[in-house]
FITI-306407 format. One record per residue (C-alpha): x negated, y, z negated; residue in one letter. Coordinates in steps of 0.2 Angstrom, whole numbers, padded with zeros to 4 digits, always signed. Layout:
BEGIN
XYZA;...
This chain:
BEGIN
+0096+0007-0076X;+0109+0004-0090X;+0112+0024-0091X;+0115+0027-0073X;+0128+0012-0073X;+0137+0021-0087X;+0137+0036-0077X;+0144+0027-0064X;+0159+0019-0073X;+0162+0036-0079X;+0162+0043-0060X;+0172+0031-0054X;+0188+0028-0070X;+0202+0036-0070X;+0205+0036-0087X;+0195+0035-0101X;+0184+0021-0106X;+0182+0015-0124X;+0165+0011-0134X;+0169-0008-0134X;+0171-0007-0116X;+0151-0002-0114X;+0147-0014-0126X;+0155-0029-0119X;+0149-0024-0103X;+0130-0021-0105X;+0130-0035-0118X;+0120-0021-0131X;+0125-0015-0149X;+0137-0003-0153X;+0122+0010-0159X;+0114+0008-0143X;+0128+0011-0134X;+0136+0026-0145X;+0113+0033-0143X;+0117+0032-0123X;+0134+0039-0124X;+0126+0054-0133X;+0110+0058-0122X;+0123+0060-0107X;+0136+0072-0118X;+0117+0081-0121X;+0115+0082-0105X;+0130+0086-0100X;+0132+0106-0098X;+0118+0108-0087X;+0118+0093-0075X;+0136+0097-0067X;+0148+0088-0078X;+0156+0087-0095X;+0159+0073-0105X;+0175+0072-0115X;+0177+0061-0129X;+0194+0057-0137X;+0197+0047-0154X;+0206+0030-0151X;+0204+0032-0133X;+0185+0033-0128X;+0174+0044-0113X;+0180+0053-0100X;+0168+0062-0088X;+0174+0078-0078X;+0164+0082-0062X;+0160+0103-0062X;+0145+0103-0052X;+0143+0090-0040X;+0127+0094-0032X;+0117+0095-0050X;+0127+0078-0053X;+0120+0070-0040X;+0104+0076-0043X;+0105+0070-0062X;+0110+0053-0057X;+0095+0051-0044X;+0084+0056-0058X;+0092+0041-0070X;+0090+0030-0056X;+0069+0032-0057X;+0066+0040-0074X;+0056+0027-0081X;+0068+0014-0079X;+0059-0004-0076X;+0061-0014-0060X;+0064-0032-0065X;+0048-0039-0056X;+0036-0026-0067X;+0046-0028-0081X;+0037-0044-0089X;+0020-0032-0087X;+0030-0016-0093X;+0036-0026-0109X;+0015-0032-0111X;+0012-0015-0111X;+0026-0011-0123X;+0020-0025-0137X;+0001-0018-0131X;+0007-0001-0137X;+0011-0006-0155X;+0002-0006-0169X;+0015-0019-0178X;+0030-0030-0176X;+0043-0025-0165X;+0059-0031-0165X;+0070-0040-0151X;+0083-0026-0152X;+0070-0013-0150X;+0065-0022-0136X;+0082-0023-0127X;+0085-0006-0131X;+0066+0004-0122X;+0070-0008-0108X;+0090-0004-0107X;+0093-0023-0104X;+0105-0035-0115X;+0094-0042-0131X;+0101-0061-0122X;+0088-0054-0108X;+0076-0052-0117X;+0075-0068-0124X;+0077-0078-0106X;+0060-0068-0100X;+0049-0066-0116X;+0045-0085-0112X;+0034-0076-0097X;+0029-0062-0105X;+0021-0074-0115X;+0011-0086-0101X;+0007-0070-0094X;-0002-0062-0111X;-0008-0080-0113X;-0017-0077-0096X;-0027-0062-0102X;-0031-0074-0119X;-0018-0064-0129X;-0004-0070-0138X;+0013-0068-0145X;+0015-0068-0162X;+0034-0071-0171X;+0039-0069-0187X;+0058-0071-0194X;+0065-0052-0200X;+0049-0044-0193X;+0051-0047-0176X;+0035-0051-0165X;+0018-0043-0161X;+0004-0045-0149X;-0012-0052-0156X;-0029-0053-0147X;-0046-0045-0144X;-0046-0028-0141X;-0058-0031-0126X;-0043-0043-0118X;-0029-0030-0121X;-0038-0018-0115X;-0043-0026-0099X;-0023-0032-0095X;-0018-0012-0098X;-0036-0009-0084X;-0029-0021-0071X;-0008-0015-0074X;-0015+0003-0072X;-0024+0000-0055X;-0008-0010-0051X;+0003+0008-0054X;+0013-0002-0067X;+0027+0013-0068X;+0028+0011-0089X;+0009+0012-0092X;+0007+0027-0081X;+0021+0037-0089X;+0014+0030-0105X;-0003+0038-0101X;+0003+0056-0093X;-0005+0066-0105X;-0021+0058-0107X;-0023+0057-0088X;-0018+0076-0084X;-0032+0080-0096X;-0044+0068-0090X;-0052+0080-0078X;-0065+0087-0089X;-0073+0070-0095X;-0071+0064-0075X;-0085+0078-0073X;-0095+0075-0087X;-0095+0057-0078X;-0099+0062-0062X;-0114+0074-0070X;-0123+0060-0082X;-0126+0049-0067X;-0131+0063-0055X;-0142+0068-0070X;-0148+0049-0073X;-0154+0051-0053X;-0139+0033-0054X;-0129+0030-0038X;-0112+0025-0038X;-0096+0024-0024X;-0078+0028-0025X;-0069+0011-0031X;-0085+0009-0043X;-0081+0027-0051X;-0063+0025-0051X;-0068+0006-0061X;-0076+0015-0074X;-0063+0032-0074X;-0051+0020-0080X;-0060+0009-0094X;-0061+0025-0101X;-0044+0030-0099X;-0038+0012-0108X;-0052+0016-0120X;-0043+0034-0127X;-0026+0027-0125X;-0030+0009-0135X;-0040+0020-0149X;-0024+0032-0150X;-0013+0017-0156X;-0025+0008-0164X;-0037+0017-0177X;-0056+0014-0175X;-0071+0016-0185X;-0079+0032-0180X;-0099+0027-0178X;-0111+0037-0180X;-0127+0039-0170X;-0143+0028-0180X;-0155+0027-0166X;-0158+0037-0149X;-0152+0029-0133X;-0165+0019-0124X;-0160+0021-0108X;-0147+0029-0094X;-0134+0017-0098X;-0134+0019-0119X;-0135+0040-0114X;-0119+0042-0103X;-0111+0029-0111X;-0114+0040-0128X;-0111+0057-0120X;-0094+0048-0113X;-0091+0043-0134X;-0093+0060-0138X;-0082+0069-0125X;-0069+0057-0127X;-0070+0059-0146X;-0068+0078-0146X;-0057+0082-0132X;-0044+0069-0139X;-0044+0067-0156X;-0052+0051-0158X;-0065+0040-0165X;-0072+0027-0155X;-0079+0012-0162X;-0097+0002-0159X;-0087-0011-0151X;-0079+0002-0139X;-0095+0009-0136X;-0102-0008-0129X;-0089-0011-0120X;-0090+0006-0110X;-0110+0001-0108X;-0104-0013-0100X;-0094-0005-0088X;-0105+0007-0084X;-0119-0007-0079X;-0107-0015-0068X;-0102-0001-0057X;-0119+0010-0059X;-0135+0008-0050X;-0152+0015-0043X;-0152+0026-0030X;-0157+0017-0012X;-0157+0001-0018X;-0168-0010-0008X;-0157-0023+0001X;-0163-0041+0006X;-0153-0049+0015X;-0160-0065+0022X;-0161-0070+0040X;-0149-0086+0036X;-0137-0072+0032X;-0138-0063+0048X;-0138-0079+0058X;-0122-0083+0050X;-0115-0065+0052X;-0120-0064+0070X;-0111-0083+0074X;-0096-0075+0064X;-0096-0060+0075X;-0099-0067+0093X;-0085-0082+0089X;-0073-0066+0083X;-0077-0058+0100X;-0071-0075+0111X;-0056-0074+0098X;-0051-0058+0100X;-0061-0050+0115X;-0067-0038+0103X;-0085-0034+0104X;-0092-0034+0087X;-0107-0042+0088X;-0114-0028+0099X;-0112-0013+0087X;-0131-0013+0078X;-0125+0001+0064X;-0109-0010+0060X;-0120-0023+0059X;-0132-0018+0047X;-0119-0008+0037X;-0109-0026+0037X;-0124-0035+0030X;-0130-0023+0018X;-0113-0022+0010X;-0110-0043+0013X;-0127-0045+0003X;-0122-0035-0014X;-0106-0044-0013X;-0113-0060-0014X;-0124-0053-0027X;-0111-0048-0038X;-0100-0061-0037X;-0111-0074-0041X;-0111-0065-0056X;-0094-0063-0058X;-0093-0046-0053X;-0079-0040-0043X;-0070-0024-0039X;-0053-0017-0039X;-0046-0010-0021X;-0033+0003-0022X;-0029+0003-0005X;-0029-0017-0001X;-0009-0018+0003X;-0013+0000+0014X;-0025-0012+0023X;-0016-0026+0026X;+0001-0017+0033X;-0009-0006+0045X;-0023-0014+0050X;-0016-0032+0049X;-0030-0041+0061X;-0042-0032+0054X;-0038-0041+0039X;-0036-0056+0046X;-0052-0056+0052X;-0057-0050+0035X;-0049-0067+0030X;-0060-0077+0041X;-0075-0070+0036X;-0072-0071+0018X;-0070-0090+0019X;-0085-0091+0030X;-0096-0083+0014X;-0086-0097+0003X;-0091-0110+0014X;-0109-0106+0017X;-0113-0095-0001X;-0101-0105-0013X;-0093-0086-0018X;-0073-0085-0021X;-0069-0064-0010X;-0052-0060-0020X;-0042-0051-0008X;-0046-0034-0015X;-0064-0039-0008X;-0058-0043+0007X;-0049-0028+0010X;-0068-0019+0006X;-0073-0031+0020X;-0060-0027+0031X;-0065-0009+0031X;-0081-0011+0039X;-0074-0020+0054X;-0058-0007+0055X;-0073+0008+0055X;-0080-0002+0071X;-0064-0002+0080X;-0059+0015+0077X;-0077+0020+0085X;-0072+0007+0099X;-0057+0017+0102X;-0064+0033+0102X;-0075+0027+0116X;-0061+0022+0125X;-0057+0041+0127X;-0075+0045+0130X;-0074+0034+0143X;-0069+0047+0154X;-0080+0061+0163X;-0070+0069+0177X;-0052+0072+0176X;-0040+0079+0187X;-0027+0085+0182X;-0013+0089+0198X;+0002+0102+0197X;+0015+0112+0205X;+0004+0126+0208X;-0012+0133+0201X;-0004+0145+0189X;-0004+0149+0170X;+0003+0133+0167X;-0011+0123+0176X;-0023+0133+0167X;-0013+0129+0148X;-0013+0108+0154X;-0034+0112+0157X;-0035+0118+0142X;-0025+0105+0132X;-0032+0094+0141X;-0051+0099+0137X;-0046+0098+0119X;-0042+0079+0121X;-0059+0079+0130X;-0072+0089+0125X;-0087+0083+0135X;-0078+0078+0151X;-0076+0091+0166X;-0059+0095+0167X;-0052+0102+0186X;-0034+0105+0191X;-0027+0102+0208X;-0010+0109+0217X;+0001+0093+0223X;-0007+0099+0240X;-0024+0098+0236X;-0025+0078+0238X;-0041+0078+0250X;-0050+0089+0237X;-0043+0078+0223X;-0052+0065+0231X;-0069+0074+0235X;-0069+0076+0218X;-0069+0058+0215X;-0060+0058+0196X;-0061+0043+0184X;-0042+0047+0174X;-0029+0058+0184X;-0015+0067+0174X;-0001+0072+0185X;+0018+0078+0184X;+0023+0069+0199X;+0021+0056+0211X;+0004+0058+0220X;+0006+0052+0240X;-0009+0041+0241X;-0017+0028+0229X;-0033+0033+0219X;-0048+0020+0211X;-0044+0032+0193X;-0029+0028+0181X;-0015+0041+0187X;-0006+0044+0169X;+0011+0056+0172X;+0015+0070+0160X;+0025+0084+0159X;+0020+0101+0165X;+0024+0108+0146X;+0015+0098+0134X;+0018+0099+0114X;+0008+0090+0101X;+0019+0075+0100X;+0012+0073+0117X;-0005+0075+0118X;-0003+0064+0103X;+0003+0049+0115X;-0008+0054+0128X;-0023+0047+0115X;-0011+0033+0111X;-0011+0027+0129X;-0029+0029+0133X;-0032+0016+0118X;-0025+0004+0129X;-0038-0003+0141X;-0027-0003+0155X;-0017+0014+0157X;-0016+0016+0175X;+0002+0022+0182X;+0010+0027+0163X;+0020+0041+0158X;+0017+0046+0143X;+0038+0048+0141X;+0038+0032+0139X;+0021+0030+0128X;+0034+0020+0114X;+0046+0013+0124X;+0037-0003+0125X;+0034-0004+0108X;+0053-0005+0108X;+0055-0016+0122X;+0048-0031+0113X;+0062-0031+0103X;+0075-0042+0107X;+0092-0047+0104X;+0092-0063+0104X;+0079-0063+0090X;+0088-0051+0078X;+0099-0060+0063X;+0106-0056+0047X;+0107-0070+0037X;+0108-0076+0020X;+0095-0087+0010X;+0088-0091-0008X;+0072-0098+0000X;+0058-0085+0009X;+0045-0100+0013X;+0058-0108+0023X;+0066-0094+0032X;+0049-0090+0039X;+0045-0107+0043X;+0063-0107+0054X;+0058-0089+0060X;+0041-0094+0068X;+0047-0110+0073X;+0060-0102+0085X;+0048-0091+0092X;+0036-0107+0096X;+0049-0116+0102X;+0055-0102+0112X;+0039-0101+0121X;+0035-0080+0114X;+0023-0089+0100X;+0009-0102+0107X;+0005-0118+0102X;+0003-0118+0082X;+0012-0101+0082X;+0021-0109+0065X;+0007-0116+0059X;-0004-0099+0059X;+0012-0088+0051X;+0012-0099+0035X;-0007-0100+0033X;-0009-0080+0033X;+0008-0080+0019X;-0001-0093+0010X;-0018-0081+0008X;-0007-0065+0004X;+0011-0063+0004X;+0017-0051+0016X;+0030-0044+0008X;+0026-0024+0006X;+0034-0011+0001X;+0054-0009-0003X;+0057-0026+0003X;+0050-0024+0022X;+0039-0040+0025X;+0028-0040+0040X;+0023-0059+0041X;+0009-0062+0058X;+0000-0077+0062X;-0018-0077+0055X;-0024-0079+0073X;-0018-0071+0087X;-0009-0084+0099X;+0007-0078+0108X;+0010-0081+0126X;+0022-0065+0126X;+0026-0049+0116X;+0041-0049+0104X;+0047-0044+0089X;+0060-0056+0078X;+0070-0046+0064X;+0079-0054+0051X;+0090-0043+0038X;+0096-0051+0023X;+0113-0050+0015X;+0107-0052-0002X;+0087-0047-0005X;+0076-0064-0010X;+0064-0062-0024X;+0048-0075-0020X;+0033-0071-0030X;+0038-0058-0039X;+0041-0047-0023X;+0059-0043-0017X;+0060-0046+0003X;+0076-0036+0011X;+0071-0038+0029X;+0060-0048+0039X;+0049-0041+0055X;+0038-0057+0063X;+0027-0051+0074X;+0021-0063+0089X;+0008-0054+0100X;-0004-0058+0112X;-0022-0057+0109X;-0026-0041+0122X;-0012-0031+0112X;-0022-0028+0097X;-0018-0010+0099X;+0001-0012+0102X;+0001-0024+0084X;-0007-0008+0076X;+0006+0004+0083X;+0021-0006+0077X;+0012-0008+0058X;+0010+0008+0057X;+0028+0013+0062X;+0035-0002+0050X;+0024+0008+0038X;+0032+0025+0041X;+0048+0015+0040X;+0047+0007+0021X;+0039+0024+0015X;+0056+0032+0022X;+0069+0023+0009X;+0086+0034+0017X;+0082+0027+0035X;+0077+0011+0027X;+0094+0009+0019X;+0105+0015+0034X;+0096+0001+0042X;+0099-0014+0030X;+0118-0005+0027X;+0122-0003+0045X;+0112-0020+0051X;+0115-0019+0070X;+0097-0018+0082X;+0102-0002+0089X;+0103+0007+0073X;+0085+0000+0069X;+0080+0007+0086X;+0086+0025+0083X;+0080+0026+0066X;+0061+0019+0074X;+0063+0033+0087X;+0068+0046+0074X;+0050+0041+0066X;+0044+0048+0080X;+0053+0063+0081X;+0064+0061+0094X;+0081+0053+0098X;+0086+0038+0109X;
């Protein structure tokens, strides 16, 4: 970030500031500084400013175009500038990238830190290398190197990449937005080969080849030449690949390379229909799983037959492949785990049940795999809900035009459901017609067996949007879909909204939960469950929001504790900048995925993000939540 603070000194002096000044101040050398200081007089003329430099006296920046300046300094803010917690990967990458020693200074100066940093961190840069059985080689006036197999370096740049490590993936732009041709190619072999394979699986072997062309661009191979026909589908796209990847980017790909992309491909590549055993041990202990999950969470699981057997089949090659060390990558794990957080949880659950019972460790990117089988299920649960439903009425003013446009937005909520609409003095007829859901835009004078859900007389998409939030609810009888959200901001509460300052996450959740136990919201081990669904997976997400939950659902009332921090706390390698514990009872499954998925609008929105953690007040957090929705307080 080293440029945009010097931009920043610049904006804010009111005189000129001298060489040494930088050079004191962001502890580099004076050519480092005086490189800087030229990129930004470069620059200068067409980013809405000038930069004046006066012998004896130093820099002096004139502001001509504030707009452009702003836009330039928001661009040095993410323009390939490392945060600290990827920077010991991004630095891995950098050694990864050379073909020979590098020094310190060179180092300090990619990474725009002092060289006195880069010393204090290369200690674990190193235990991380040492973790992929690389190492870090030193030698006096040279500088230091990485050293290792191929296969190893290659395998830390895989797992950085499918972590969006920000310095690999600018590192890698023109390789990826030229990939397109050989991703076909792929995709033709194995249809070709009569080979099966799914998503993460192709995208697994996508990106061992994309390594594969970026580690032969830096490190020269010896070109092999074909000696012998491939012998079977593997040896032939893995060949094919060799030769597209050759010509398309200038390269030579060695015999080693060659295996190692055979390798892949047997991994992540299989017959078509394969035939799935699945032992009826397997399906006894999925069905106890299931039917204990459905008293826990009065879910009802055990009764879906296709999520069953989609469940087995999928549990079955999972335990086949790990038993053989074989696991995949999920790109969307933290996705899972913010919006569908007791889905995961039960993902949890039924992962240590295949430990216990199959002797198989489920990293959390299998988990989340797992997780997406039993969030399929309660998306079909919920669309039943809706479906639920077979006569409506719907009651208005009159029986005009706008009766007949709340019909037909109705119908389009409900397309298999007869649909009739009713003046506020048709309540005899309404009854004759004995509805299951009544929609009405006032006050009805009599009381009906059906849920009576009020709604305006002109409805928009925001609220027939709602109107299929509130029918996910199993009980929705006298609600207006006005207030669809307002509970959601209900269970907020003063009294359990704090800004404080701490150096220890562990701990401030600890104190967190235990309030909310003790305060009677949270049920008996309410604490307990918190830190044992932290110690599986942090829940620190994106741009500091964390979103900590008990691994089982054990509130005896609704309520939402938020905690913002003065300073941000790093734990883990995350940053954590404020703190949302959620404490819900178990039949409010769908209230606990409506508040994830707004806290997950919330940390991909950084500008309402910030005006919350700078104006820290609980009504400034409401009005940002009900701008999310597209409305105001």
């Amino acid at each position: 970030m080293r440029l945009c603070h010097i931009m920043n000194d610049l904006l804010e002096a009111k005189d000129y500031l001298s060489l040494d000044h930088f050079i004191k101040t962001y502890e580099v050398s004076k050519r480092t500084i005086q490189n800087d200081l030229s990129y930004l007089m470069q620059m200068s003329s067409r980013k809405g400013y000038q930069l004046h430099m006066r012998r004896g006296r130093g820099y002096l920046l004139e502001v001509t175009n504030r707009e452009l300046l702003n836009d330039f300094i928001k661009s040095l803010e993410s323009d390939r500038l490392i945060d600290t917690k990827d920077r010991n990967k991004s630095i891995a990458v950098y050694l990864a990238m050379q073909s020979d020693y590098v020094s310190m200074d060179k180092v300090a100066e990619t990474f725009q830190i002092s060289k006195t940093s880069v010393k204090k961190e290369m200690r674990e840069v190193e235990e991380l290398l040492e973790s992929f059985h690389l190492q870090l080689e030193k030698k006096s006036h040279y500088g230091i190197r990485l050293i290792g197999a191929a296969h190893d370096c290659k395998q830390m740049l895989a797992d950085f990449f499918f972590e969006n490590n920000p310095f690999l993936e600018n590192a890698m732009q023109d390789i990826l937005k030229d990939f397109a041709q050989v991703n076909s190619l792929l995709v033709n072999q194995i249809e070709k080969e009569d080979l099966n394979i799914n998503y993460n699986e192709l995208k697994n072997v996508i990106v061992w080849l994309q390594i594969t062309v970026f580690y032969a661009r830096i490190h020269v191979e010896k070109q092999m030449f074909m000696t012998s026909k491939p012998v079977n589908a593997i040896q032939r796209i893995a060949w094919k690949m060799k030769e597209m990847m050759e010509a398309c980017f200038d390269i030579a790909i060695s015999a080693e390379s060659l295996q190692e992309m055979e390798v892949v491909l047997r991994l992540n590549v299989r017959a078509k229909q394969p035939t799935v055993s699945f032992s009826d041990q397997l399906r006894q202990d999925v069905d106890l799983f299931l039917m204990d999950i459905d008293k826990l969470y009065n879910t009802a699981f055990s009764e879906d037959q296709d999520f069953k057997e989609s469940l087995l089949t999928h549990v079955s090659l999972l335990i086949e492949r790990l038993h053989q060390k074989i696991s995949y990558k999920n790109t969307l794990i933290k996705e899972i785990c913010i919006r569908y957080p007791m889905i995961f949880n039960i993902a949890i659950r039924f992962s240590d049940m295949l430990k216990e019972k199959y002797n198989v460790e489920v990293t959390h990117d299998e988990a989340g795999f797992i997780a997406t089988h039993f969030a399929a299920h309660m998306e079909r649960e919920r669309k039943s809900r809706i479906l639920r439903f077979n006569r409506i009425g719907v009651v208005c003013s009159s029986g005009g035009g706008s009766a007949y446009l709340i019909k037909l937005q109705i119908e389009s909520l409900f397309s298999q459901a007869d649909v009739e609409t009713f003046s506020f003095l048709q309540m005899d007829e309404l009854e004759r017609y004995h509805p299951d859901l009544i929609f009405t835009i006032m006050p009805l004078d009599r009381d009906f067996a059906a849920p009576v859900i009020y709604i305006k007389e002109l409805l928009d998409d925001l609220d027939l949007m709602r109107i299929r939030q509130v029918l996910q609810y199993d009980n929705c009888d006298s609600l207006s879909i006005a207030d669809a959200n307002s509970y959601l901001y209900s269970i907020f509460d003063r009294h359990f909204f704090q800004i404080r300052k701490s150096d220890d996450y562990p701990a401030l959740l600890q104190e967190m939960a235990q309030q909310i136990e003790e305060s009677g919201y949270g049920g008996e081990h309410y604490a307990q469950y918190v830190m044992e669904r932290e110690s599986y997976m942090s829940t620190i997400y994106m741009n500091g929001v964390c979103i900590p939950h008990p691994i089982e659902i054990c509130a005896n009332r609704n309520l939402i504790s938020v905690c913002i921090l003065e300073e941000p706390i790093c734990y883990e390698d995350k940053q954590a900048s404020i703190i949302f514990m959620v404490s819900l009872t178990k039949e409010d499954y769908e209230v606990h995925k409506d508040i994830t998925k707004k806290l997950y609008q919330l940390m991909n929105d950084e500008k309402r993000l910030q005006r919350v953690l700078r104006n820290r007040t609980l009504e400034e957090l409401l009005i940002v939540m009900k701008e999310l929705d597209g409305g105001t307080l």
